[in-house]
N, C-alpha and C positions, 0 to 999 in steps of 0.2 A: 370345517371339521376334517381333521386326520384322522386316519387308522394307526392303533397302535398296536406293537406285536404280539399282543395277547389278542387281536382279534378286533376290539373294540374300537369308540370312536371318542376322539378328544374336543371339546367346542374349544376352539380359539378366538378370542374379541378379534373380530377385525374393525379397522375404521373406515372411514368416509372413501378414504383413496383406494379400499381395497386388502391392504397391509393390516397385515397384524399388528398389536402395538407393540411386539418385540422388533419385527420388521421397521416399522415407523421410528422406532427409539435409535434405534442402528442408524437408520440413515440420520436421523439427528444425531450424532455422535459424529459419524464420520466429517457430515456437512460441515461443523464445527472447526474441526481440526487440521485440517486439511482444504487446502485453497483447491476448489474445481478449476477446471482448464478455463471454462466459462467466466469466472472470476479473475483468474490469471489474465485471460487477453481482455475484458472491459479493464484491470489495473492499469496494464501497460498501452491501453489507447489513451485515459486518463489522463495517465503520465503522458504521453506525448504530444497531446491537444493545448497540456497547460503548459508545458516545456517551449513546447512554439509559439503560445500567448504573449509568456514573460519578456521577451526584450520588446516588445508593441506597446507594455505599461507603460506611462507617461508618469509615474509616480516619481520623484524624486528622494524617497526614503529606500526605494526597491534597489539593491545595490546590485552586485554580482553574484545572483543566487543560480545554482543548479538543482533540479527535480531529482532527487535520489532515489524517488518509492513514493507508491501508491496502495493504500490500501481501504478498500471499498466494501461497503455493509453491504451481505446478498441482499438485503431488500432493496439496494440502490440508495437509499435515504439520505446518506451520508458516504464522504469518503474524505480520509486523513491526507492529504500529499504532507512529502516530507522533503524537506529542502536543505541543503549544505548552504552557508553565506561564508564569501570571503572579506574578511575584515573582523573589525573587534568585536567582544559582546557588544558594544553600544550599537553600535552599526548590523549585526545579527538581530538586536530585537526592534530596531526601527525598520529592519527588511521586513520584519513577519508583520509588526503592525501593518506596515505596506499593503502587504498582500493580504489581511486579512480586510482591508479597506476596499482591495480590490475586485476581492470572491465574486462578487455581483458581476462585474466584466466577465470572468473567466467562466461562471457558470453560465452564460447565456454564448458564448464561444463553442462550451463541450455541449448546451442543445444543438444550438447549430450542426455540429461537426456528427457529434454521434446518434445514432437513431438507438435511443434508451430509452426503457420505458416509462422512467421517472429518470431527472438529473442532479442528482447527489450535492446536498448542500458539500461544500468543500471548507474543509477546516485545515490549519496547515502548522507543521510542529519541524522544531528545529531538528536535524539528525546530523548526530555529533559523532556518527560513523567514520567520515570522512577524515574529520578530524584528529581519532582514534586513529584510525591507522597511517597517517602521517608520522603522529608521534609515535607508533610502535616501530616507522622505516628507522628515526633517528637511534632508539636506542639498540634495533639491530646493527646501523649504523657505525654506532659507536661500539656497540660490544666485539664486532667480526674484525680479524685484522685486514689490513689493508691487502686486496689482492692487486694493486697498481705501481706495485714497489715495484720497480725495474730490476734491482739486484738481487729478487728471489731467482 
């Protein structure tokens, strides 16, 4: 219950946690949109754990892949990594089948390593970031004049 400036008082639904449900609704919003710090560093252990896993796979389809991003369900359940591969499509999606043959390794490596409360099945999708901006060096590349010309 608040006071309100006419003197009175307002009932407000609170929940189970204490919060109001406008309170409540807030912090679901925020939670949502916005990666917690908390979130942020279980991401980048993620990333790191499975980054140090990959050259240890004995898989022969796992080609020259780098961990570009992680991104993990607050409930731990799940979490996306995202991987760059160097070489062709053919050779990018016989990486991913790889590793997605391999998740079972890699998830019993991030028990191991990290003390989480549950350990994120791991599902892994190509990011063609990398790639992007290779191709955006070239056509800056091409578009800027040469500053190597000796006789400017």
């Amino acid at each position: 219950m608040r006071p309100t400036l006419g003197g009175g008082v307002v009932d407000i639904p609170v929940s189970r946690s204490g919060r109001s449900r406008r309170q409540a609704g807030h912090a679901l919003k925020r939670f949502n949109t916005a990666v917690t710090e908390r979130m942020r560093k279980v991401n980048e252990s993620v990333r790191h754990v499975v980054a140090a896993a990959l050259p240890e796979l004995k898989d022969p389809r796992i080609g020259l892949v780098t961990v570009t991003g992680v991104d993990t369900a607050p409930d731990l359940s799940h979490a996306t990594v995202y991987v760059s591969v160097l070489g062709s499509g053919r050779k990018q999606r016989a990486s991913l089948v790889g590793l997605e043959a391999a998740h079972g390794v890699l998830q019993s490596r991030l028990a191991r390593e990290l003390r989480l409360k549950r350990t994120p099945q791991l599902t892994f999708e190509y990011d063609p970031t990398v790639e992007r901006g290779v191709r955006m060096t070239r056509l800056i590349d091409d578009l800027a004049p040469d500053d190597d010309d000796p006789n400017d």
